[in-house]
C-alpha positions as CSV (number, residue, x, y, z in Angstrom):
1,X,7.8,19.6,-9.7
2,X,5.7,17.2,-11.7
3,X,5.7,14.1,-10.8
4,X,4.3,10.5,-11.6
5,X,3.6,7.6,-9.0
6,X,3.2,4.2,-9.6
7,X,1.8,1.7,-7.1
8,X,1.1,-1.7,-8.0
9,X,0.0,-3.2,-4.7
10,X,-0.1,-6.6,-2.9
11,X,-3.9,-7.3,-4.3
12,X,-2.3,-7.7,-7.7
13,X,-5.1,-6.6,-9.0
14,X,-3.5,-4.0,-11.5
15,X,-1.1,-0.2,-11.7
16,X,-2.0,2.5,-10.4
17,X,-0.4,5.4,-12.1
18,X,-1.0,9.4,-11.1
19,X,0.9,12.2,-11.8
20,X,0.6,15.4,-9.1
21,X,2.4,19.2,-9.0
22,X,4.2,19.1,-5.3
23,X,7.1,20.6,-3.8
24,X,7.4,17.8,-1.6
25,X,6.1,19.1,1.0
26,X,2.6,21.5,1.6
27,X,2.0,22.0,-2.2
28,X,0.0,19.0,-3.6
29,X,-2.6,19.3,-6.8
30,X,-3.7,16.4,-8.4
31,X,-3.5,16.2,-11.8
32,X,-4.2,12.8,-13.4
33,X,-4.5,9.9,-12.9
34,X,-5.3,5.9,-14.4
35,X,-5.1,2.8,-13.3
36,X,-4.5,-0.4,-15.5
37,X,-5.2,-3.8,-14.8
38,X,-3.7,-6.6,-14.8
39,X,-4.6,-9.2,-17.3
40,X,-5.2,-13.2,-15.5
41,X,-2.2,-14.0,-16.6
42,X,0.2,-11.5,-15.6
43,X,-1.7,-11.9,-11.8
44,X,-0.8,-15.7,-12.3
45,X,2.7,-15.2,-13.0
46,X,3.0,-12.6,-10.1
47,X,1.0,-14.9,-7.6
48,X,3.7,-17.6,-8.6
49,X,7.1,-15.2,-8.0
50,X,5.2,-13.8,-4.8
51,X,5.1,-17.7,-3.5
52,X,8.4,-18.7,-4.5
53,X,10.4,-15.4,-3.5
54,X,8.9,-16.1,0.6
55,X,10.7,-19.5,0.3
56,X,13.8,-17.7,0.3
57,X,15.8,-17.1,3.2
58,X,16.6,-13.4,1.3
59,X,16.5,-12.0,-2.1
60,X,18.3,-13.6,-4.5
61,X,18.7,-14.0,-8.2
62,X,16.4,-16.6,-9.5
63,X,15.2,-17.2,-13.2
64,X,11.5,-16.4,-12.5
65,X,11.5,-13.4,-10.5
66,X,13.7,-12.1,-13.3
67,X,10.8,-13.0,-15.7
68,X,8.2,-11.3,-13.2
69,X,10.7,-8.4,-13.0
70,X,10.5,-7.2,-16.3
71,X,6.8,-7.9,-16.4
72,X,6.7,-5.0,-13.7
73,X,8.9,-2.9,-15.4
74,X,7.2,-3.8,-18.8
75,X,3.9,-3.1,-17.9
76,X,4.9,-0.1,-15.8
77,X,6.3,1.9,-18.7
78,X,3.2,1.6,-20.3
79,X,1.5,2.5,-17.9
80,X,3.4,6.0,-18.2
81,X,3.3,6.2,-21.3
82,X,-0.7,6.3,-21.5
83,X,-0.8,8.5,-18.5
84,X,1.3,11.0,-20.3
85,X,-1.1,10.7,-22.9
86,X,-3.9,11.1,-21.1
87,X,-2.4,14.6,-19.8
88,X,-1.3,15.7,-22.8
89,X,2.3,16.1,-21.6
90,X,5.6,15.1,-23.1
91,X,7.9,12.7,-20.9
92,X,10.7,15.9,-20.9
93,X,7.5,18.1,-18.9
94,X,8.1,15.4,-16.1
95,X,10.5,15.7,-13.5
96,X,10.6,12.7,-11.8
97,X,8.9,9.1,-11.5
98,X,8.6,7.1,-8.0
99,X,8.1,3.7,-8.7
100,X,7.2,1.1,-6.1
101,X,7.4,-1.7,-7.9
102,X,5.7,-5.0,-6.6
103,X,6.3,-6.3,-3.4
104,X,7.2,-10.4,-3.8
105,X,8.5,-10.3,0.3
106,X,8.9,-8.0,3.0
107,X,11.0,-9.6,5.8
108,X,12.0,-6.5,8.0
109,X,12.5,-8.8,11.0
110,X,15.5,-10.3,9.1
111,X,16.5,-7.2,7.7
112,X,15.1,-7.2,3.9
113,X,12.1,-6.3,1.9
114,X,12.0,-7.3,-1.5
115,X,10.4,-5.2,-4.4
116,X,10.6,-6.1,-8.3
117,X,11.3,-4.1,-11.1
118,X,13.7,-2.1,-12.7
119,X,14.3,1.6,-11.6
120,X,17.2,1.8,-14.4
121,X,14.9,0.7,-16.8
122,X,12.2,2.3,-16.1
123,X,14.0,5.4,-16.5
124,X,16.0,4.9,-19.9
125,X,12.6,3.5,-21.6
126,X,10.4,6.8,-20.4
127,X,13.3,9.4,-20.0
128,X,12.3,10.3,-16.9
129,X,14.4,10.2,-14.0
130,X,13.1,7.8,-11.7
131,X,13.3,7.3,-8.1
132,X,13.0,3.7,-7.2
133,X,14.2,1.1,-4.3
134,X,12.0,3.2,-1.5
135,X,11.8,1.1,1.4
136,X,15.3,-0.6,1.6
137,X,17.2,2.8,3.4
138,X,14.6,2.4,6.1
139,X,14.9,-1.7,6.9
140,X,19.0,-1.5,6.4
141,X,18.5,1.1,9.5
142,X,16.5,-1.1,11.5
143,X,12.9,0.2,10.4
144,X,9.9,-1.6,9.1
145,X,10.2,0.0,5.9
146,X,6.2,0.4,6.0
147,X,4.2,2.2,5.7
148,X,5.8,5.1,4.3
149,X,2.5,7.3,3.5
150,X,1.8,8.9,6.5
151,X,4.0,11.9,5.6
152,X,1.8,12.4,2.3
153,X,-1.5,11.8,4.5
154,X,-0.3,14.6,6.6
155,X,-0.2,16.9,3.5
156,X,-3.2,16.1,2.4
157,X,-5.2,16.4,5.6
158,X,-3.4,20.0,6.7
159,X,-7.0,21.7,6.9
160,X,-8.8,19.1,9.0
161,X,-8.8,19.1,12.9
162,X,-6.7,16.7,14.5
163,X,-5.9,14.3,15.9
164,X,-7.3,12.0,13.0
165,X,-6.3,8.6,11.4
166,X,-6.3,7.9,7.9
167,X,-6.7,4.1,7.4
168,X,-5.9,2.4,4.3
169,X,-7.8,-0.6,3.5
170,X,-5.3,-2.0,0.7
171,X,-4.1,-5.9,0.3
172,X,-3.1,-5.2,3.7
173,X,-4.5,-2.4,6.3
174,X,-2.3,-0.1,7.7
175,X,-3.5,3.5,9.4
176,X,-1.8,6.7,10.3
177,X,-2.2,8.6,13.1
178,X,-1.8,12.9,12.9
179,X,-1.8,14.6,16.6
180,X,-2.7,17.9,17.4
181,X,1.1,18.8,16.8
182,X,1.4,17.3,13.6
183,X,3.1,14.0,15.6
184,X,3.2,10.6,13.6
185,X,2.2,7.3,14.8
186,X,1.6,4.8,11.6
187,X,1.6,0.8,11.3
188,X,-0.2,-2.1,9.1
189,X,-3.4,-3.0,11.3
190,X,-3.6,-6.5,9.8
191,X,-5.0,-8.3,6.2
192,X,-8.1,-5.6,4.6
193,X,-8.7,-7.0,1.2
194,X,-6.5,-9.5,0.9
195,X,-7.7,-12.7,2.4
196,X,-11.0,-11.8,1.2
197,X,-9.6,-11.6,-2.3
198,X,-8.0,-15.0,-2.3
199,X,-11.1,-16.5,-0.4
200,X,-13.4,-15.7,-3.1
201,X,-11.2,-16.0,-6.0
202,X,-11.2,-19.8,-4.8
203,X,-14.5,-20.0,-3.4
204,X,-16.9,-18.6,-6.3
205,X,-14.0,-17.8,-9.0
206,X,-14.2,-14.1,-8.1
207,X,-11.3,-11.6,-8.1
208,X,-13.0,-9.9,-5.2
209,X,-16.3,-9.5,-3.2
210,X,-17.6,-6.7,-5.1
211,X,-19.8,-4.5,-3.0
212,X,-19.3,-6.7,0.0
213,X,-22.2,-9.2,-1.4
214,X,-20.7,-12.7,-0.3
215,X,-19.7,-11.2,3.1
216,X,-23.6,-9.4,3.3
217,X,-25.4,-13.0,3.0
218,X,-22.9,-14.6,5.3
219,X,-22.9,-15.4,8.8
220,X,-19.7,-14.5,11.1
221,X,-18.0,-16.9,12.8
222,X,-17.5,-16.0,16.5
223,X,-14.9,-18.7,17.1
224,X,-12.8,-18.7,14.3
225,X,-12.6,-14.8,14.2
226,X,-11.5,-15.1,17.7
227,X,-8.9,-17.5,17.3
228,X,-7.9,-15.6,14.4
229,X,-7.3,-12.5,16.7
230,X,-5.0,-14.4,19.6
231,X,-2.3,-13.7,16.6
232,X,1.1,-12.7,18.5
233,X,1.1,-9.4,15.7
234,X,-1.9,-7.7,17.5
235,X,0.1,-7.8,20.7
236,X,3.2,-6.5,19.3
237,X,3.6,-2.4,19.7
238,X,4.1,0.4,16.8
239,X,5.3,0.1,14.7
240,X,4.8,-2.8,12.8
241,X,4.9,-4.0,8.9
242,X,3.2,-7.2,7.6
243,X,3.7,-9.2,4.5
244,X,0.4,-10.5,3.0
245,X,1.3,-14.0,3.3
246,X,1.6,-13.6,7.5
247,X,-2.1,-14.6,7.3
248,X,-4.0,-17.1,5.5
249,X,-7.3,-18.1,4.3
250,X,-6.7,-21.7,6.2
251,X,-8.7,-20.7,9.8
252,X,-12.2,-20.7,7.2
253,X,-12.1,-23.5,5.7
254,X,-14.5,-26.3,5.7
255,X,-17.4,-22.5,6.1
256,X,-20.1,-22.0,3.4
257,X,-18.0,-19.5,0.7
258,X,-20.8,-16.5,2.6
259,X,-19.8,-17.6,6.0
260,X,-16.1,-17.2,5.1
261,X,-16.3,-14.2,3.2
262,X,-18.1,-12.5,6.3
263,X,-15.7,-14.0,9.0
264,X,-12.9,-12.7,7.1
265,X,-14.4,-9.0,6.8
266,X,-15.1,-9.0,10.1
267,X,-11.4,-9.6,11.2
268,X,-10.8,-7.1,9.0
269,X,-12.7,-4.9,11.1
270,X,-11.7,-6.1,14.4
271,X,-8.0,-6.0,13.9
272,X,-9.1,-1.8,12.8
273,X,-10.8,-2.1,16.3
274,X,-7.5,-3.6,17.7
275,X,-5.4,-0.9,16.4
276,X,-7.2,2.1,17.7
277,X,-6.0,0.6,20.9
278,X,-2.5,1.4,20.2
279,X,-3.2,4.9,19.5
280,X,-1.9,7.7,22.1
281,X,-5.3,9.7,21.5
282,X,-8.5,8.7,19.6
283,X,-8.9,10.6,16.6
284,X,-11.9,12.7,15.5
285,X,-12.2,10.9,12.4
286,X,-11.2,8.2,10.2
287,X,-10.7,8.9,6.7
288,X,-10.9,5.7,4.6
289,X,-8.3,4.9,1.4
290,X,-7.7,1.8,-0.9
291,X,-10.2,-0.3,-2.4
292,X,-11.9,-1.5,0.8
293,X,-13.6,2.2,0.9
294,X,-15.9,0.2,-1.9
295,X,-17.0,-2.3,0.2
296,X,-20.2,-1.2,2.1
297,X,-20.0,-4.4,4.4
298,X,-16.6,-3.6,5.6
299,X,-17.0,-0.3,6.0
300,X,-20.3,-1.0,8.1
301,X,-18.1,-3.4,10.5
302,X,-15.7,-1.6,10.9
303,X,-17.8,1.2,12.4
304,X,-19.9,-1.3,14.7
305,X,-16.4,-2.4,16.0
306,X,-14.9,1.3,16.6
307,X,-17.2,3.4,17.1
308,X,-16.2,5.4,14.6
309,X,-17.7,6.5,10.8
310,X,-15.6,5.6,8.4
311,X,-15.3,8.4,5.8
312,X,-14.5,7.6,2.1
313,X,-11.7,10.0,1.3
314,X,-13.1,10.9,-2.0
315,X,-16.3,13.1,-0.4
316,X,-12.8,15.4,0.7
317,X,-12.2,15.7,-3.2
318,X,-9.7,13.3,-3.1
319,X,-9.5,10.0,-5.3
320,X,-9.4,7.6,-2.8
321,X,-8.4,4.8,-5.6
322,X,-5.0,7.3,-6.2
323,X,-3.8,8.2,-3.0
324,X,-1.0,5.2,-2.9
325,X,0.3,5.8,-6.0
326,X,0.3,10.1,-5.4
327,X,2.2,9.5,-2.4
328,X,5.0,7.6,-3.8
329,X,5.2,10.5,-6.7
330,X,5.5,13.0,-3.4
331,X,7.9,10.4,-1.6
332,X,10.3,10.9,-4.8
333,X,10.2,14.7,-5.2
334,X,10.9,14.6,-1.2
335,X,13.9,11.7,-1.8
336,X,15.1,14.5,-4.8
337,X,15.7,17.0,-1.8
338,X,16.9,15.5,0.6
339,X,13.6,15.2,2.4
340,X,12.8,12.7,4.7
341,X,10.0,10.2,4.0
342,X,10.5,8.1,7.4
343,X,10.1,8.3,10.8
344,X,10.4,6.7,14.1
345,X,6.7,6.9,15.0
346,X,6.0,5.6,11.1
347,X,9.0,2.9,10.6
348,X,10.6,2.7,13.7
349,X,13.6,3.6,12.0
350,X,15.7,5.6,14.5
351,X,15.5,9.1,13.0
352,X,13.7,10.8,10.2
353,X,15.8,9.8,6.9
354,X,15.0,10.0,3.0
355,X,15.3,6.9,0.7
356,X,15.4,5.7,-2.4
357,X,17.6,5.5,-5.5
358,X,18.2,7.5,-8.4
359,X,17.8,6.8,-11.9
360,X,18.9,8.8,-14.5
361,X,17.8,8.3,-18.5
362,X,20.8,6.2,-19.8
363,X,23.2,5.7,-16.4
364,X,24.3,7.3,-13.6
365,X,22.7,5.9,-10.7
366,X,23.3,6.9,-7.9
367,X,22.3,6.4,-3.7
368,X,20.4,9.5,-2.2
């Protein structure tokens, strides 16, 4: 099948958008791929529905995550629509669309995670059917409902020795683990890019610390990053999800902007360090995803703190900025047969199931 996936992740920082040929499960070619960003004020409005949805006690209608809804969904179908462009392929050559849509909450530990957007919509503006709604299945059983990549990282990786770990360094980290016997272990490590993000956004009007510079002139603050690491979430075993917001910025204030931006990178790193514990083996390798891959800073942390080299995934010929948004188009071709795209060892849900829900151009919705 050809499929398209979109990702628009916890950074807010734009769509990513790639459409790949799979079966769903050992076939995968990349075909093309674009990401769009998001304009100031589209961040702003999602920053805004993103505070006010984690004062509720679970998702409910409200006038302006309705408003950042159909942003999503807006901005999503154009997103397509260029992406078929840039592939020179008609929306009818298309067999299905995964859509993520944008995470405002994700409360597994009271039984709900809450992504915007409109799979229904979505699929009547494109004409694609669209497989939307990916993580609920897993929570309602009693899993995390993240991270659900591992099964794509296991594709992808099919060649390499194992065991390995592929860590993702998005708004938040999470890293899966691939045994000798193709066995799962996956869960969020902790914040990657996100605290830094908001830090220097406030600190020196910044949307991120490009190249790691704030973070290389700044000077790591042993006390704060320890108190920042006797969080109850690094004790807790796999699996485990995080929302964005479980962390803040607060612990570094009063630091130079520098001194901040490097105490936040290194917890970063250290809650990497943290989760190797957890692992039953240590892998071979770490294979790096997500935006933090960019950051030369982190990167160099985390392998004083582990050990270990990271390894950017792109020198593997993959695009490490599309590897999110691939896996949700392989999570919907999988969802389309029946396929399961969680696991105990990923989600703690209590056996392998599929997920998601159906869309079909102009009705007929229905539950896989």
């Amino acid at each position: 099948m050809l499929a398209i996936g979109l990702m628009s992740g916890t950074s807010l920082d734009g769509i990513d958008a790639a459409l790949i040929e799979t079966d769903g499960e050992a076939q995968v070619k990349a075909v093309a791929f674009r990401g769009e960003p998001y304009s100031d004020t589209a961040r702003a409005q999602l920053a805004a529905a993103t505070s006010l949805a984690l004062t509720f006690e679970r998702p409910r209608a409200n006038p302006e995550l309705v408003a950042a809804a159909e942003l999503i969904t807006r901005t999503h179908v154009l997103a397509v629509q260029k992406l078929l462009r840039d592939a020179g392929l008609a929306p009818g050559e298309v067999d299905v669309i995964g859509f993520h849509g944008q995470t405002v909450a994700h409360r597994p530990d009271r039984g709900w995670t809450w992504q915007i957007g409109d799979g229904q919509a979505l699929a009547d503006a494109t004409g694609i059917v669209t497989v939307a709604d990916l993580r609920s299945a897993d929570v309602a059983a009693g899993g995390q409902g993240a991270p659900l990549l591992p099964i794509y990282h296991t594709a992808l990786t099919a060649d390499l020795p194992r065991p390995l770990a592929v860590l993702n360094l998005g708004g938040v980290a999470n890293i899966t683990w691939i045994g000798a016997q193709g066995e799962l272990v996956a869960f969020d490590t902790g914040p990657a890019n996100g605290l830094i993000d908001t830090w220097v956004e406030q600190e020196a009007g910044a949307r991120f610390d490009e190249g790691g510079a704030l973070a290389a002139g700044g000077r790591v603050d042993e006390a704060i990053l320890a108190a920042m690491l006797d969080h109850p979430f690094f004790a807790q075993a796999a699996p485990k999800s995080l929302d964005r917001n479980d962390f803040t910025v607060q612990p570094v204030r009063g630091l130079a902007a520098a001194d901040g931006a490097a105490t936040l990178t290194a917890f970063t790193a250290a809650s990497v360090a943290e989760a190797l514990s957890l692992l039953p083996e240590r892998p071979l390798r770490l294979l790096v995803a997500g935006g933090g891959r960019h950051n030369p800073v982190m990167l160099r942390m985390i392998s004083e703190k582990t050990g270990l080299m990271p390894e950017p995934v792109d020198a593997f010929g993959w695009n490490g900025d599309a590897i999110e948004a691939e896996g949700f188009a392989y999570m919907a071709v999988r969802s389309l047969r029946g396929l399961p795209i969680s696991f105990p060892g990923t989600t703690g849900v209590p056996a392998p199931m599929t997920g998601g829900v159906r869309h079909d151009p102009k009705g007929n919705m229905a539950a896989m």
